[in-house]
Wavefront OBJ file of the C-alpha trace (Angstrom):
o trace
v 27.966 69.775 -64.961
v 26.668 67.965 -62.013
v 28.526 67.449 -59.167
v 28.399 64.785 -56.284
v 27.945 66.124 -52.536
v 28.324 64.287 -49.708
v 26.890 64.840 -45.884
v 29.475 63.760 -42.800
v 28.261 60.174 -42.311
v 29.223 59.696 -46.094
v 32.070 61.239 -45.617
v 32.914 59.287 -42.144
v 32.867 55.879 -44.346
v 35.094 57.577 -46.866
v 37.691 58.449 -44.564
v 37.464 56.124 -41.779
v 37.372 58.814 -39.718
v 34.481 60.065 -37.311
v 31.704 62.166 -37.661
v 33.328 64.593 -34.886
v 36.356 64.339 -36.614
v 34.390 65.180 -40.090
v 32.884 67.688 -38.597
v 35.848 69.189 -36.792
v 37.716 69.426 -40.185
v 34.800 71.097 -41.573
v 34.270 73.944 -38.950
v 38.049 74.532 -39.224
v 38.121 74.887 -43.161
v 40.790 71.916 -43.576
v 37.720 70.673 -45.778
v 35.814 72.792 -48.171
v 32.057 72.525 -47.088
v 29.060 74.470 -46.824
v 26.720 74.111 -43.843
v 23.022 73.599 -45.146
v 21.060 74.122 -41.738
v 22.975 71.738 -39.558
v 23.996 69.649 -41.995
v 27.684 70.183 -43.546
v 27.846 69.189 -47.524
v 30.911 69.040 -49.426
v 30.969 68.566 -52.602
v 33.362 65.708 -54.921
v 35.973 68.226 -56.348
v 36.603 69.781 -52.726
v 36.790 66.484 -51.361
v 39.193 65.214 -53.885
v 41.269 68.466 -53.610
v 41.647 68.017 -49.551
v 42.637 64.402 -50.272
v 45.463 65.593 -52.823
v 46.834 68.257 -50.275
v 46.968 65.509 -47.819
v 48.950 62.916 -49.853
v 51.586 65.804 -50.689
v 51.871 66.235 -46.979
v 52.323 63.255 -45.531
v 53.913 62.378 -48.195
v 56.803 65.146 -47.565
v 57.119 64.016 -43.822
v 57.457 60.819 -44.520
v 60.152 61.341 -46.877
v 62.369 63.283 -44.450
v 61.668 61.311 -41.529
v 62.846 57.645 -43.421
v 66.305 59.218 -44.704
v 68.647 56.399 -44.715
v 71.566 57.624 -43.204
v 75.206 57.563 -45.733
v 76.987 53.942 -46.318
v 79.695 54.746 -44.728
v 78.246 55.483 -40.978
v 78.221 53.022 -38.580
v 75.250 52.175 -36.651
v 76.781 53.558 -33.367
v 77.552 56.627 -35.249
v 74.601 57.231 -36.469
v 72.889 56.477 -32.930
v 75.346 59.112 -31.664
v 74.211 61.905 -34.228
v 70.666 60.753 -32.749
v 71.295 61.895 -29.270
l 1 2 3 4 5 6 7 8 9 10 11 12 13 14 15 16 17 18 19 20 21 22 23 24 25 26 27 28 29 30 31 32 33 34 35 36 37 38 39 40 41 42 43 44 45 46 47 48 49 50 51 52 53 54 55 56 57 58 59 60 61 62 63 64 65 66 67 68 69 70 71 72 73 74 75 76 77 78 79 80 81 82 83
């Protein structure tokens, strides 16, 4: 099966990230790619799979950090539990 790789300006556009940022990610293995001289390649699958574990992420943060507090609360109280 052939695959699609992309280099860290593709990537960059992808993302909307920059290349230092691409590249950071790279060297510290939060995405799967190989470095072909000095050019790091990832390929499609990898890429989608670091997008995936991403989403579940942020997507768990943001869940616990917009709980709506119970009916019943005030908003004082609920500024009170706050401090």
């Amino acid at each position: 099966m052939n695959e699609n790789y992309y280099d860290i300006k593709e990537l960059s556009g992808m993302f909307g990230l920059s290349e230092h940022t691409i590249r950071k990610y790279c060297n510290m293995g939060k995405i799967n790619a190989i470095k072909i001289g000095r050019t790091w390649t990832a390929k499609e699958s990898d890429i989608k799979e670091y997008l995936l574990s991403t989403r579940q992420k942020r997507t768990r943060k943001d869940i616990s950090k917009h709980q709506t507090p119970p009916k019943n609360q005030t908003k004082k109280a609920v500024t009170k539990q706050a401090k």
